[in-house]
N, C-alpha and C positions, 0 to 999 in steps of 0.2 A: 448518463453519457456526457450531460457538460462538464461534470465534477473530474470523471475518468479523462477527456480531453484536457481541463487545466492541468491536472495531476503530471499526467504524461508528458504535457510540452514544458510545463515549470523544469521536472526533474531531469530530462534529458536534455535542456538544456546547460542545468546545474553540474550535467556529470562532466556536462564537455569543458566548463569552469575549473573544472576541480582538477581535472589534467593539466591546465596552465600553472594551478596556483600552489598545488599538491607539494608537501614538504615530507621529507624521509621519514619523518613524526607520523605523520599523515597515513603513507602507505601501511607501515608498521602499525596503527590502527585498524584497518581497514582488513589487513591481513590476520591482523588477531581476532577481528569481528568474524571470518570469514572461517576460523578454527573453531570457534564457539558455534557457528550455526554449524559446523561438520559434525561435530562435538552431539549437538542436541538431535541433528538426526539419526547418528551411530547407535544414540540411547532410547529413540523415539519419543525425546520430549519435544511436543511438537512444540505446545505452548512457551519452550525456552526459544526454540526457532524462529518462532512469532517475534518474543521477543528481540532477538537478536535481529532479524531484518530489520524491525521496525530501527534500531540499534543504526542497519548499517543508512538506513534511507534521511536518517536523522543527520547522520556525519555527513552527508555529500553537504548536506546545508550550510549545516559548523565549517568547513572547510573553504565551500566558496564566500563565502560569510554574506548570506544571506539569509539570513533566521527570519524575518517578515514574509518571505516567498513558502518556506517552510506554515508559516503559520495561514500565509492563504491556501496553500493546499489542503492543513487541515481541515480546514469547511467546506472545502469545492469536494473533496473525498467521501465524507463522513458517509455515504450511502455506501457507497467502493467498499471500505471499510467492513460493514456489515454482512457485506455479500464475502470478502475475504475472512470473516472472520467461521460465517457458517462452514466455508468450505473448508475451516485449519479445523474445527471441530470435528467435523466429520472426515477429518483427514482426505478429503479431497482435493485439493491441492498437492500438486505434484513437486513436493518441495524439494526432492534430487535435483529437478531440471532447477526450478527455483535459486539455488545454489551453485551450481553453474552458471549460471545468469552473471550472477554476482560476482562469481571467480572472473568472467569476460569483461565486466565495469570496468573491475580494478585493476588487471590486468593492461588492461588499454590507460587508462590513469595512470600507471607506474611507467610506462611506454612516453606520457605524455603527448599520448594521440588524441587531440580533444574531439578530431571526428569521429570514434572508434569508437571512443565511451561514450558520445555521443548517440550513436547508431545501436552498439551495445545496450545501453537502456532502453531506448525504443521498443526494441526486439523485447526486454523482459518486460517492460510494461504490456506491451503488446499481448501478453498472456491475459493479463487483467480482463481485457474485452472479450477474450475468446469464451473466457469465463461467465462473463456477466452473460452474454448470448446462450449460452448452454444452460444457465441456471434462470433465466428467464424463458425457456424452453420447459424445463423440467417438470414432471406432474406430481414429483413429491413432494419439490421443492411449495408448488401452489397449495399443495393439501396441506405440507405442512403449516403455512401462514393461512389457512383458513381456520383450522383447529385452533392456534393462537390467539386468530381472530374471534374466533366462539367462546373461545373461553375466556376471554380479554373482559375488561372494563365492559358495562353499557353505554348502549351509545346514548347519547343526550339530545334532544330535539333542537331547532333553532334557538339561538337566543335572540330571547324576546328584547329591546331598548328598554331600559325605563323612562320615564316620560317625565319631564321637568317639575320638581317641587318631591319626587320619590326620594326617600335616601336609600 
């Protein structure tokens, strides 16, 4: 939950950036990223999909030029992540709406409405949580990581200190 909160207030506040600072470079980026993720759901690669948001979440950063905000998210995420990734696997993730999402960003960014893209990512991150709630409900989801878990590495007992003069 901490990591989905920084995530979500880092990036929408980055989108509303990216409406002030946004160059006709920029848009035409973002609208080419936005043909590519079309592109890989027409063909059902989800995995290029993946790709490609990850693509478009990457440029809001490059744009507002804040690549350090970017990199704190990467670690405040990295659980998010895992949980998005089981769901692109399993094609759970509703990546029409997903996409749409994205189209409403940039949309609002090309507009230059920083409250809009603003508001507009909220709303798509906002799926994030709905997600993580439903799949921390889930009873395949639990079996599935118990099975994991069984079949996983041994667990190892405390570690013991070793006591001064040991090597």
């Amino acid at each position: 939950n901490e990591g989905y909160f920084i995530w979500r207030s880092l990036e929408a506040a980055c989108a509303a950036e990216v409406a002030l600072k946004r160059t006709m470079d920029d848009i035409y980026y973002l609208r080419e990223n936005l043909s590519k993720q079309k592109e890989a759901l027409d063909t059902g690669d989800y995995l290029g999909f993946y790709h490609s948001d990850n693509q478009f979440h990457d440029a809001m950063f490059r744009i507002a030029g804040y690549p350090s905000a970017k990199s704190l998210i990467e670690t405040a995420k990295f659980e998010v992540d895992r949980i998005r990734n089981l769901k692109m696997r399993d094609r759970l993730a509703p990546v029409q709406e997903v996409h749409g999402e994205h189209v409403a960003v940039v949309d609002a960014i090309a507009k230059r409405d920083s409250s809009a893209a603003h508001s507009c990512m909220m709303n798509h991150l906002s799926r994030v949580k709905d997600a993580l709630e439903s799949l921390a409900n889930s009873q395949e989801l639990w079996e599935l990581f118990h099975l994991m878990n069984k079949n996983g590495p041994a667990r190892r007992g405390p570690h013991k200190a070793k006591s001064r003069g040991q090597a």
